[in-house]
N, C-alpha and C positions, 0 to 999 in steps of 0.2 A: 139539178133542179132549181128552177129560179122564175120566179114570179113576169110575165109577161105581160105588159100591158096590151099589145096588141093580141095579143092568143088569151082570149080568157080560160081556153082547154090547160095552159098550164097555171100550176098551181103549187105552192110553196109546200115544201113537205110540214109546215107547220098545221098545214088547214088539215091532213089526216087524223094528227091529235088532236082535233077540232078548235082549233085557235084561229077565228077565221080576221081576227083584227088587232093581228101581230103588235103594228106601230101606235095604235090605241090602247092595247093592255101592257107596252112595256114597261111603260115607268108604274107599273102597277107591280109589278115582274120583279122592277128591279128594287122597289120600296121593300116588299114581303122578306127577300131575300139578305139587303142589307139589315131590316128588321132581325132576322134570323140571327144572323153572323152576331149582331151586337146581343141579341138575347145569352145566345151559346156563351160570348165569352164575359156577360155578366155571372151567369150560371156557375163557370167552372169560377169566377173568385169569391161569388158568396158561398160557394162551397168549400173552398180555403179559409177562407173568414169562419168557417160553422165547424171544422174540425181543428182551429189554433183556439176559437172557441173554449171548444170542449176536454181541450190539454191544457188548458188555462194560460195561452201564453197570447201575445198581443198580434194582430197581422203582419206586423213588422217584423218581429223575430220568425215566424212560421214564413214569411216569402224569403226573408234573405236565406235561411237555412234550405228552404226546398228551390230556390234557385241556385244556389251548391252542389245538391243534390242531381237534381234536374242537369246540372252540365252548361248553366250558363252561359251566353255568350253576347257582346255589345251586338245592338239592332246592324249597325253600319258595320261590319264584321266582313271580312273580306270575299267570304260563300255568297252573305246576301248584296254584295254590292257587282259580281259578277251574275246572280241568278236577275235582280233588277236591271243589268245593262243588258241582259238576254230577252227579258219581257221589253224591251223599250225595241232592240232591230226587230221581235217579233212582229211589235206593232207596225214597226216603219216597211218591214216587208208585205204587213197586210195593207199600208198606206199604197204601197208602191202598186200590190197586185191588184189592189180594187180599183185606182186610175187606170190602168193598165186594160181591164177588161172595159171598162166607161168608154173610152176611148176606140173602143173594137165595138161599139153599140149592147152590148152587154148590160140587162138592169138589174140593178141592186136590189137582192129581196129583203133584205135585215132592214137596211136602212131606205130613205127617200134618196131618190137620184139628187133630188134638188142640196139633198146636204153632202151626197158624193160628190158631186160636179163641183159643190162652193170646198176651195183648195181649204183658207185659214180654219170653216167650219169643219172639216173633212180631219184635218190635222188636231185643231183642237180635241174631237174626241176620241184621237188614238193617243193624244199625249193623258186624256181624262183615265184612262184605260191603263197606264202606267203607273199613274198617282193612285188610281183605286186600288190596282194590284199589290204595289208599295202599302198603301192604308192598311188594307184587308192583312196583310203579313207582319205589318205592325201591330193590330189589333190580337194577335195571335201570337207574338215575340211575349205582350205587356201579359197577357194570361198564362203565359209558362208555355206554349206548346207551338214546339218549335221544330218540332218535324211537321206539322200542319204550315206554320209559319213559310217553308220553304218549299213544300210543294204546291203552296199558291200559288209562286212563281213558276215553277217545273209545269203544271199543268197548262198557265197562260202561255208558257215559251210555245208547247206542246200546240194547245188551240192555233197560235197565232203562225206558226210554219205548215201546220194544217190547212188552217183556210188560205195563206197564200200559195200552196200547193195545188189546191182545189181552184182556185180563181184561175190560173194560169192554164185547168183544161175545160175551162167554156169556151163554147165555140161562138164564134161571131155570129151577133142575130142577122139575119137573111133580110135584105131591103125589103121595106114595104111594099108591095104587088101595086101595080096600079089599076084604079077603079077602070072596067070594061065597061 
């Protein structure tokens, strides 16, 4: 399913959930969302703070003893620096498959063609897509939770082998008809 400019009969599976103005509400999408992420893991440390608190001991002793506990491990640790090289060919494979289709006449429903078509722009926001991934796993190493932490990677590898999977079986749009 993918957004046609010339067929207004097609129509992005997004407008069912009634979102009919995707590329106008995303960075609304994606504010709410990153909002979220940073709420949660403000959440889980003032709630660490509230029970070292209540045992009278200082945040400092309560993180280092429950990162002991917890199982520890440096951010750059040799899992998450393979799970991050996996998010990164994810992205370059969904680089690859969504020129791949551009170039078969095929238009981009997520994004504008105009930012698929421009290559540096194109690339910039799968490299942006890496660094978030990377942030978002870091944001979640710094709060203790670390099976979260690594499946933000596992899910994006996931996404990104998906849509390059799914790009490679649209079919080439059909030449424009000409006016009779």
């Amino acid at each position: 399913m993918r957004l046609e400019r010339e067929n207004p009969k097609m129509v992005s599976p997004l407008h069912s959930w009634g979102v009919h103005s995707w590329r106008q509400s995303a960075p609304q999408i994606t504010l709410a969302v990153l909002m979220g992420i940073f709420l949660l893991a403000s959440t889980a440390k003032a709630q660490e703070d509230a029970a070292a608190a209540k045992l009278g001991r200082s945040t400092q002793q309560s993180s280092v003893s429950s990162q002991a506990v917890k199982g520890s491990h440096p951010f750059w640790a040799k899992d998450n620096i393979l799970l991050f090289a996996g998010v990164g060919a994810g992205r370059a494979l969904d680089y690859i498959s969504t020129r791949h289709f551009r170039k078969r006449g095929v238009n981009e429903w997520l994004l504008t063609n105009n930012i698929v078509d421009n290559k540096p722009l194109f690339a910039g926001f799968e490299v942006a897509g890496v660094a978030a991934s990377i942030g978002v796993s870091y944001l979640f190493h710094r709060s203790g939770h670390h099976k979260l932490e690594r499946w933000v990677s596992i899910v994006h590898i996931g996404a990104g082998v998906g849509s390059s999977a799914w790009n490679y079986t649209l079919k080439p749009s059909p030449p424009p008809s000409a006016p009779h």
